[in-house]
C-alpha positions in Angstrom: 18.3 27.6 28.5 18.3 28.5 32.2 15.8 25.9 34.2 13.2 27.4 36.7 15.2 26.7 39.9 18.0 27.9 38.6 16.6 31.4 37.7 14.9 31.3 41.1 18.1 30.6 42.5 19.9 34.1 40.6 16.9 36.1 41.2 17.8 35.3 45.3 21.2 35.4 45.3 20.8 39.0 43.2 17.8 39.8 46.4 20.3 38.7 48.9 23.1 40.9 47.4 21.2 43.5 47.2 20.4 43.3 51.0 24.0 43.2 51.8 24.9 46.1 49.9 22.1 47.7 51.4 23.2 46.9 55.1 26.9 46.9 54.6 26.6 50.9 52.9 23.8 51.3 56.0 26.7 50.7 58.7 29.3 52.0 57.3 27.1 55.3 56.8 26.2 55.8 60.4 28.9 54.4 61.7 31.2 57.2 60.0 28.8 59.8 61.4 29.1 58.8 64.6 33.0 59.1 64.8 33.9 62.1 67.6 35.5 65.2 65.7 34.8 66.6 62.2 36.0 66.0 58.9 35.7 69.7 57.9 37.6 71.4 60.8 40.1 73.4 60.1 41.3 76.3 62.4 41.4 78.8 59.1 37.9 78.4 58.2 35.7 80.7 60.5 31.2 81.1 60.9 29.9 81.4 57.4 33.1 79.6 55.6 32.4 76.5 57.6 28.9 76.6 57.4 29.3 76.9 53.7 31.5 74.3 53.9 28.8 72.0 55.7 26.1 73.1 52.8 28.5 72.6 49.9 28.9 69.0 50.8 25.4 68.7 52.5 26.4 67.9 55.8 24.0 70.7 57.2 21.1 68.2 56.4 19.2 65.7 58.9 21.1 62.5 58.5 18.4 60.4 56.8 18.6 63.0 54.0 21.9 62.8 53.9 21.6 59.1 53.2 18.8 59.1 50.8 20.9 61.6 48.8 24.3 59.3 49.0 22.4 56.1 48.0 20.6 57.9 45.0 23.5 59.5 43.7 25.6 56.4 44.0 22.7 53.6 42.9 21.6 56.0 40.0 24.5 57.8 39.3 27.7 56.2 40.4 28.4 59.4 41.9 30.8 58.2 45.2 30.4 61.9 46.0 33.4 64.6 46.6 36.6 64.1 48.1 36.9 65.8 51.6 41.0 65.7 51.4 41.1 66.7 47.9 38.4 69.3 48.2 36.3 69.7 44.6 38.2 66.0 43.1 35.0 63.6 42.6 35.5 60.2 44.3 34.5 57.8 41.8 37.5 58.7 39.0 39.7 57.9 41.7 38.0 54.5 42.6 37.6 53.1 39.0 41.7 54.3 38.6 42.7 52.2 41.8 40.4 49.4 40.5 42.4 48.6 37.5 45.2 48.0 39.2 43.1 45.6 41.6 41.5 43.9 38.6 45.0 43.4 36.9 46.6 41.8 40.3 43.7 39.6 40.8 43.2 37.9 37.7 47.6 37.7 37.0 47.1 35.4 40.9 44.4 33.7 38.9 46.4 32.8 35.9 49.0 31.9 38.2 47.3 29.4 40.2 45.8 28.2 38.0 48.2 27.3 35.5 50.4 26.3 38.9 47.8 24.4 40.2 47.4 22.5 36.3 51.4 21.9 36.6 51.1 20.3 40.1 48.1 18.1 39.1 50.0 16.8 36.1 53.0 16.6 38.0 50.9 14.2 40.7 49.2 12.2 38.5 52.4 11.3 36.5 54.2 10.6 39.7 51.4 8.5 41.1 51.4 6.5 44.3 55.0 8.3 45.3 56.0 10.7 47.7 56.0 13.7 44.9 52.2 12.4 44.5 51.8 12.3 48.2 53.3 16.0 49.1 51.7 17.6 46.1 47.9 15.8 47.3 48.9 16.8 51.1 49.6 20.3 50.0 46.4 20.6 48.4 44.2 19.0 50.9 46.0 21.7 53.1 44.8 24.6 50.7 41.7 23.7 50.2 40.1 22.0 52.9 36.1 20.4 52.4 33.0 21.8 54.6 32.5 19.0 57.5 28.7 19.1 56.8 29.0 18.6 53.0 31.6 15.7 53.7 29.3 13.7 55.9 26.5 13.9 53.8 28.7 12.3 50.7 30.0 9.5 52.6 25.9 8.9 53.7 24.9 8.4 50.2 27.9 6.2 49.4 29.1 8.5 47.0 32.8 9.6 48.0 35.2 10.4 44.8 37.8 7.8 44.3 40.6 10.6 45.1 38.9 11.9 48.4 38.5 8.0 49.2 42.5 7.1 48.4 43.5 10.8 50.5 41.7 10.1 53.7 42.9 6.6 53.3 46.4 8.2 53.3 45.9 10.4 56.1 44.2 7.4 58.2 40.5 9.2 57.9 
C-alpha cells in the first residue's frame, strides 16, 4: 500500500506535469501563430477558396478560440487536428505510427545498456582492484556523474557507499 507522502508526492508530480504540458503546448501555440507568412498560401487558391480554407481549419477564429478548441480536441479527444501538408489526413494516426518506431528504438537502447552495463559490472567486480576494474569504474563515473549538492550532503551524515568511497579515493577526491 502506497503511504500518505508518497501519494502526496504522485498527486504533485501528476499537478506539475500537468502545468508543463499546459505551458509547453501554450508556447508552442502562440509562438507558431506568430511566425511571419501563412501556412495556407498558395498562389492557386483565390477570395472565397482561401477563406474557406481559413474556416475549414478554423483559422478565421480569434486566437483564444482557436486554442480552447485545440486543447479540447486534443485533452478529450486525442484529436492532433488536420494535416496542413497533407490536406484532409488527421494528424494523430500519423503520430501514434511514428511512435512505434520511437518506442521500439528506445526500449532495444534499454535492453542494451542494460544488459551491457550488467556485463561490465560483472566484468569489474571479477577483475577487482586491476586496471580492467579501474577503466570499466572510470568509464562509468564518466557516464554517470552524481549531483554536487546530493554528494555533499552524503559525506555530512557519514554515509558514503563503500564503492563511491574506494572511486574518489582512486581519483584522489
Amino acid at each position: 500500500m502506497l503511504t500518505r507522502g508518497t501519494l502526496i508526492y504522485i498527486g504533485q508530480r501528476i499537478v506539475l506535469i500537468a502545468f508543463t504540458v499546459l505551458a509547453v503546448s501554450s508556447i508552442v501555440f502562440l509562438g507558431i501563430h506568430r511566425l511571419p507568412g501563412d501556412a495556407l498560401f498558395n498562389e492557386h487558391l483565390h477570395g472565397t477558396q482561401y477563406e474557406l480554407l481559413l474556416h475549414h481549419y478554423g483559422l478565421d477564429r480569434p486566437l483564444w478560440d482557436q486554442y480552447t478548441s485545440f486543447l479540447s480536441g486534443l485533452f478529450l479527444h486525442g484529436n492532433l487536428g488536420e494535416s496542413l501538408v497533407n490536406r484532409g489526413v488527421p494528424i494523430t494516426p500519423l503520430v501514434l505510427r511514428e511512435l512505434t518506431v520511437s518506442v521500439e528504438v528506445g526500449l532495444f537502447a534499454l535492453i542494451f545498456t542494460i544488459g551491457l552495463g550488467m556485463l561490465l559490472g560483472v566484468v569489474a567486480a571479477i577483475r577487482q582492484n586491476t586496471w580492467i576494474d579501474y577503466l570499466l569504474s572510470t568509464t562509468n563515473l564518466g557516464q554517470a556523474p552524481w549531483p554536487e549538492d546530493d554528494q555533499d550532503d552524503h559525506e555530512q551524515d557519514g554515509d558514503v557507499a563503500p564503492v563511491d568511497a574506494e572511486r574518489r579515493r582512486w581519483l584522489d577526491w
